[in-house]
C-alpha positions as CSV (number, residue, x, y, z in Angstrom):
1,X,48.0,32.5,-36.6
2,X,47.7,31.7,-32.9
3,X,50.5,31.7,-30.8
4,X,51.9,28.9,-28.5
5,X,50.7,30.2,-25.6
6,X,47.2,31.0,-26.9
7,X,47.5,27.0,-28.2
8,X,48.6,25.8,-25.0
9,X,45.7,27.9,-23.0
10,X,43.1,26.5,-25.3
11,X,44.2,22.9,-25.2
12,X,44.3,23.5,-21.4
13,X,41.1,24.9,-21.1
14,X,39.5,22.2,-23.9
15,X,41.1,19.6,-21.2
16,X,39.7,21.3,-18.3
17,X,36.4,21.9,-19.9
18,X,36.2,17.8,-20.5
19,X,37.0,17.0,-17.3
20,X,34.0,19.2,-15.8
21,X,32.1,17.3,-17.7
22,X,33.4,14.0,-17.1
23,X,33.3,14.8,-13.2
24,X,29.3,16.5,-13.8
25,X,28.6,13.4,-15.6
26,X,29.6,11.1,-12.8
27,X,28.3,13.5,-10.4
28,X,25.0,13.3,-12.1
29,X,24.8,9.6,-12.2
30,X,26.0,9.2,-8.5
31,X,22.7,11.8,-8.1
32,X,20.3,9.5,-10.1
33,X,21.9,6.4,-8.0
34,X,20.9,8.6,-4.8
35,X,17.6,9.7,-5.9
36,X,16.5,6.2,-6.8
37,X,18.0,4.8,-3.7
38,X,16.3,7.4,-1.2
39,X,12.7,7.0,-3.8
40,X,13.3,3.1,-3.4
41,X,14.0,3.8,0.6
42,X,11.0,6.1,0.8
43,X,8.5,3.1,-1.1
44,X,9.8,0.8,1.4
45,X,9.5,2.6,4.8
46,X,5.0,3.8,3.1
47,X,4.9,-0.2,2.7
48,X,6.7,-0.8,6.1
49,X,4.4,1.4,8.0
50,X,1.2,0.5,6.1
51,X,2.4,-3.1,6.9
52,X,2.9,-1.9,10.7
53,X,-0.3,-0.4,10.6
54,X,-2.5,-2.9,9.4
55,X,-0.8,-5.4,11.8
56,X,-1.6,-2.7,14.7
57,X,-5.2,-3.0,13.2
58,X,-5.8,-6.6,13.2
59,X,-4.5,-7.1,16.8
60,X,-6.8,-4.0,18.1
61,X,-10.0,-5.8,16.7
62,X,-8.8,-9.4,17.5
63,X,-8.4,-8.9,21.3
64,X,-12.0,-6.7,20.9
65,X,-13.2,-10.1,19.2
66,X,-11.7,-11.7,22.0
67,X,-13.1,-10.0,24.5
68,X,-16.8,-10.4,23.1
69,X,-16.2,-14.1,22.5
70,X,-15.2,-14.2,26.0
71,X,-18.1,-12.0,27.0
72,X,-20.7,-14.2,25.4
73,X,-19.4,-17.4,26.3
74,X,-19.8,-16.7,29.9
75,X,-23.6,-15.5,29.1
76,X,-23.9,-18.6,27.6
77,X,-22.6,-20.3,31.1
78,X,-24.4,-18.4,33.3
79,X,-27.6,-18.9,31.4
80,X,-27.5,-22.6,30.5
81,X,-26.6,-22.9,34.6
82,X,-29.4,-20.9,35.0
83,X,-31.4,-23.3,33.1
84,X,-29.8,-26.4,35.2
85,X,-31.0,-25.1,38.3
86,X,-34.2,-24.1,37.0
87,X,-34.8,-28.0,35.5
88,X,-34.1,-29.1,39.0
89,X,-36.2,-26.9,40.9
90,X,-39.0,-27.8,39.0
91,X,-38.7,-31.2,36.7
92,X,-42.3,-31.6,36.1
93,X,-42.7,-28.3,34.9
94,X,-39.4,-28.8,32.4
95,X,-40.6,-31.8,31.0
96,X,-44.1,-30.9,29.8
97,X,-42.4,-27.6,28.8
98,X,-40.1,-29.7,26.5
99,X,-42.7,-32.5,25.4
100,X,-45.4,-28.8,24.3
101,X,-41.9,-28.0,22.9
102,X,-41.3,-31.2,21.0
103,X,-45.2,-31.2,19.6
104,X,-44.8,-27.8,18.2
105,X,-41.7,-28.3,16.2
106,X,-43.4,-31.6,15.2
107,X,-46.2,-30.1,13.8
108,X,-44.2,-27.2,11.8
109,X,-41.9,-29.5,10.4
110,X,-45.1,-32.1,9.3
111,X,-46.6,-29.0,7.5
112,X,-43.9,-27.9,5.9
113,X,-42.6,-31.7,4.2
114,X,-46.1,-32.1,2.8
C-alpha cells in the first residue's frame, strides 16, 4: 500500500516526533528543577532579610535602651550625690527628716497588719 519511501519517512518522523518529546520532557523537568530551585532561593533570601531585619531592629532599640539606662543611672548619681551633700550640710535637719520618715511608714504599716 505505502511505499518504502513513504515507510521510511514515517518511521523517521515517528523517531523524530519521540525524540521531541523525550528532549521536551527532560526540558520540562530541568524547568520544574529550576522553578523550585529559584522559589526555594526566593523563600530563603524573604527569611534572610526578615532575619536581617529583625536583627537591625533589635540592635536600634538595644543601644536606645542603652542609652536611657545610661541616662538614668547618671540621674540616679547625680541625685543620690546631691542627697550626700545635702545630709552633710545639714545633719540635724536629715535626721529628724528620716526619724518623721520612719514614724510615718510605722504607722501605715501598723494599720494596715491589724
Amino acid at each position: 500500500m505505502f511505499s518504502n519511501t513513504t515507510k521510511t519517512a514515517a518511521n523517521e518522523t515517528e523517531d523524530h516526533a519521540r525524540k521531541t518529546a523525550h528532549a521536551a520532557e527532560r526540558t520540562a523537568r530541568n524547568g520544574k528543577i529550576d522553578l523550585e530551585d529559584a522559589a526555594n532561593s526566593s523563600i530563603g533570601d524573604v527569611i534572610s532579610d526578615l532575619a536581617d531585619n529583625a536583627s537591625d531592629v533589635a540592635n536600634k532599640y538595644g543601644k536606645k535602651a542603652r542609652r536611657v539606662y545610661d541616662d538614668v543611672a547618671e540621674q540616679a548619681s547625680d541625685h543620690t550625690d546631691a542627697l550626700i551633700k545635702e545630709v552633710k550640710r545639714n545633719p540635724i535637719r536629715s535626721v529628724l527628716i528620716a526619724a518623721f520618715g520612719g514614724y510615718v511608714l510605722n504607722a501605715i504599716t501598723r494599720r494596715s497588719s491589724k
